[in-house]
N, C-alpha and C positions, 0 to 999 in steps of 0.2 A: 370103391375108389373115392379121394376125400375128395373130391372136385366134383364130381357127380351129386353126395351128400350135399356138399354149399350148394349147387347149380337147386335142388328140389329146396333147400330152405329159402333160397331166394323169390322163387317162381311161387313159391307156397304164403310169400308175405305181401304186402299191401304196399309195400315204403322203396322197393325195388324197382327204378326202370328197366322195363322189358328188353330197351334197347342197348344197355350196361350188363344184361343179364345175355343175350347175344350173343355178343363178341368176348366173356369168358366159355361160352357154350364153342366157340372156334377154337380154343387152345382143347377143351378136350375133344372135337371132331378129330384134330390133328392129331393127339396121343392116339386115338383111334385109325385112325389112316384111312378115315372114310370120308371119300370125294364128294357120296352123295349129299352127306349132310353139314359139310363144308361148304357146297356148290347152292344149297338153301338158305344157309347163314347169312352167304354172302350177298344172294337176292331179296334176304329180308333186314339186313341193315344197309345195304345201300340204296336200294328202291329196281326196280324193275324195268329193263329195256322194252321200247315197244315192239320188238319181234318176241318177245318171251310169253310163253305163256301163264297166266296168273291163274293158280290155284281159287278154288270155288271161295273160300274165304273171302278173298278179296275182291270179288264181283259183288257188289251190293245192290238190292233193288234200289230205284230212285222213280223218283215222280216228275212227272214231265207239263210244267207247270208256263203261264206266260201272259203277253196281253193279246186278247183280243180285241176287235172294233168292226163297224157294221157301218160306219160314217155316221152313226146318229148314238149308239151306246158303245160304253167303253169299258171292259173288266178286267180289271188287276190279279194276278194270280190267280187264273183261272186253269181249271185241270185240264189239258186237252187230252183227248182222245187218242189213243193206239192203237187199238186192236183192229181198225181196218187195213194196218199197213203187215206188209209182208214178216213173219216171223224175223227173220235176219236183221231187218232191217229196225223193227221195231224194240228189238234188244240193243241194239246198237244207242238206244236211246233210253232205254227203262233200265240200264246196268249201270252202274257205277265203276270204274276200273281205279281200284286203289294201286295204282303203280309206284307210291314217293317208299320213303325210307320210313323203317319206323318209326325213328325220331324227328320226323314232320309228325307223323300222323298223329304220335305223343304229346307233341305243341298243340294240335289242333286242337284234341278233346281235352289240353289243358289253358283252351284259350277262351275269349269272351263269345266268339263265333257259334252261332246254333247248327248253320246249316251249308253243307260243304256243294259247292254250286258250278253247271260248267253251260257256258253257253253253247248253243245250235246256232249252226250255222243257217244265216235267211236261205240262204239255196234250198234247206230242207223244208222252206215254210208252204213249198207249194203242194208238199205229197199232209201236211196236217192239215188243207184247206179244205181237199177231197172228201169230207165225214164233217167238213163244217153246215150248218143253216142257217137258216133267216139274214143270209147274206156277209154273213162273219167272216172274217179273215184273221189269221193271225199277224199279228204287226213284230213281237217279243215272243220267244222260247227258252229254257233253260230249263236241265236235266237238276236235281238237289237231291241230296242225300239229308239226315240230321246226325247231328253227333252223335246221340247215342247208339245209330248204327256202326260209326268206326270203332267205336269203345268195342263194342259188342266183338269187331274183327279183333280187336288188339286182345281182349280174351280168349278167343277162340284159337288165335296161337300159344297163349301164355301157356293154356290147357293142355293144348298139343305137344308143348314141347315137355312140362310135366308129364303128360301119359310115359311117352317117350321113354324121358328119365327113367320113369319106376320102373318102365319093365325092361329097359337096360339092366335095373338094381338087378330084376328077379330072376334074370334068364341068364347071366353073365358073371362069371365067378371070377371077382378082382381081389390079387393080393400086392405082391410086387409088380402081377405081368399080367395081360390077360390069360387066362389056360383056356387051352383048347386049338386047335390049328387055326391058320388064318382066313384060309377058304371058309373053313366052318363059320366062324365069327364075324365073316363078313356079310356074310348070308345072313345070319342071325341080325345084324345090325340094320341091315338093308330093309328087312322085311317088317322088323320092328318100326322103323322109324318110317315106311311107309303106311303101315296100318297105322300108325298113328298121327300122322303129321295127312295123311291123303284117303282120310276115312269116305265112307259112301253118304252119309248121315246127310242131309240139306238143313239149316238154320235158316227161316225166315223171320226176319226184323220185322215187327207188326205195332213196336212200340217203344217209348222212352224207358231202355233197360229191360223189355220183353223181348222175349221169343220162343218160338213156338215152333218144335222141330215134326214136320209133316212125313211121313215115309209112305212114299206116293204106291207106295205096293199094296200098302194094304186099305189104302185109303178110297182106290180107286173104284168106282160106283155105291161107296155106301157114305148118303147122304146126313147118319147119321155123325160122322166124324166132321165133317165141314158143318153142322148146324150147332155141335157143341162150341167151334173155335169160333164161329160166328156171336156165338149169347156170351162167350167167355170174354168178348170183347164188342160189349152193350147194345149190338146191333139188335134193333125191335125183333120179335115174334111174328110181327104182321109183315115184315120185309125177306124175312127168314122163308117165310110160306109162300110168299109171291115167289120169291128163288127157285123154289121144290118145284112151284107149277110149273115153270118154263124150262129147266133146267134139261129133263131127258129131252125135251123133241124141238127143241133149238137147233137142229142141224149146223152144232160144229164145225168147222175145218180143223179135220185130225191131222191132214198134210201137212199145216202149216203152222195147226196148233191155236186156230182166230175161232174166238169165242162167235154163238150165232149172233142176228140180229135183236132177239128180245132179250140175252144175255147180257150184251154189249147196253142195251138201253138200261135195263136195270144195274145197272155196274155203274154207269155215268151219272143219276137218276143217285146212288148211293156217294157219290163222290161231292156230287153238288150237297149231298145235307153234311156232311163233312165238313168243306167249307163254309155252310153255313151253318154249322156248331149246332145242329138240332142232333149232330150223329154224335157221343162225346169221343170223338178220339182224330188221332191228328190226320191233316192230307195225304200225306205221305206215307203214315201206319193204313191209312183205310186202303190205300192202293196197292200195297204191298197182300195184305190181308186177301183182298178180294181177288186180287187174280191170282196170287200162288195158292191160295185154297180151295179155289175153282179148275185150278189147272190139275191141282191133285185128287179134283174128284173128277176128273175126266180121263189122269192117268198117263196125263204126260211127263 
């Protein structure tokens, strides 16, 4: 079908908005007479209700970053600490929810902006104070993403919709009409476009234009997969091996998925050299890195 053919030269080129590439992918859902991938279309060039649920895609790690103060010292973007607050609660603050249209999120990573930012609410300042010392409170909170994470999303659909495509081409025999009955083809379309558009695979964002996709199955108690992604992105030998020591008898919360107490210190202890650039890689890459690579060697 020649529509399908332009749809893969477009998706296949550099000079193409995603979100012009979209809404001609609508008139062929519609020759197709498929709801499903109409009913996708339409959630990712308009933007996303908040009862709707957002595909993994669009959930991004973020760093939960702000001021603190003690009445006597004061620090600007400082990393605070999660992992003592309840799972639920603490995604609710470490996820990003890309819910706008694509053609925001296209402005964004074609704008002057680095980093995509949402405030917390002070009511929540009192459960980050709980894990705070030396008398610290939080004064400022705020969840950030960096651009190269939504670039990163805006590819990981382009691709999606590509895969799509192709195996539309290969499984689906167009001349004048589709052949084959409707029931069949819809099935065929369905399954297609969900194995591809709704794979199992995880993408974690760890850098400017990196990522590094973890598959927590196989990853799970062998240290040596989390010690390669850790050197692959410059973290010392000697930090690497303090991790090893503490890592099995840290008594976890598998319930809720909270790192132990020497875990959680060497996690903060890695964030502060971050921040202060003795770690080379950014705040927000280091926080992503360390707890989704930690989480997948524990197998959650």
């Amino acid at each position: 079908m020649k529509i399908i053919d332009e749809l893969i030269d477009d998706l296949s080129s550099d000079n193409k908005e995603l979100s012009d590439i979209l809404i001609r992918t609508k008139v062929l859902a519609h020759k197709l007479k498929n709801q499903t991938l109409i009913a996708w279309i339409n959630k990712e060039v308009n933007g996303y209700n908040e009862s709707d649920s957002l595909p993994v895609y669009r959930k991004l790690s973020a760093v939960v970053t702000g001021v603190i103060s003690n009445g006597y010292q004061r620090f600007d973007n400082y990393p605070i600490p999660m992992m003592h607050l309840e799972k639920k609660t603490r995604e609710s603050f470490i996820k990003m929810h890309l819910d706008h249209s694509i053609a925001t999120l296209e402005d964004f990573v074609s704008s002057e902006n680095t980093q995509m930012m949402k405030h917390i609410d002070p009511s929540f300042y009192k459960l980050f104070n709980q894990n705070s010392g030396n008398g610290f409170f939080v004064e400022y909170a705020k969840s950030e993403i960096h651009k190269s994470q939504v670039h990163e999303s805006l590819i990981s659909i382009k691709s999606k919709l590509l895969d799509f495509l192709l195996d539309l081409n290969d499984e689906i025999t167009f001349e004048d009409d589709i052949q084959g009955s409707k029931e069949e083809i819809k099935k065929t379309i369905d399954n297609l476009f969900n194995n591809s558009v709704f794979g199992d695979n995880t993408t974690i964002i760890v850098g400017e234009g990196n990522s590094q996709k973890i598959n927590i199955k196989y990853s799970k108690g062998n240290f040596k997969v989390l010690e390669e992604l850790l050197k692959k992105h410059q973290l010392s030998e000697t930090y690497i091996r303090e991790l090893q020591e503490i890592i099995d008898d840290d008594n976890p919360d598998k319930t809720n998925m909270l790192f132990g107490e020497k875990v959680k210190t060497w996690v903060n202890s890695m964030m502060t050299k971050a921040m202060e650039n003795s770690w080379e890689i950014g705040l927000g890459a280091a926080g992503n890195l360390l707890s989704e690579g930690i989480k997948a060697y524990y197998g959650w």
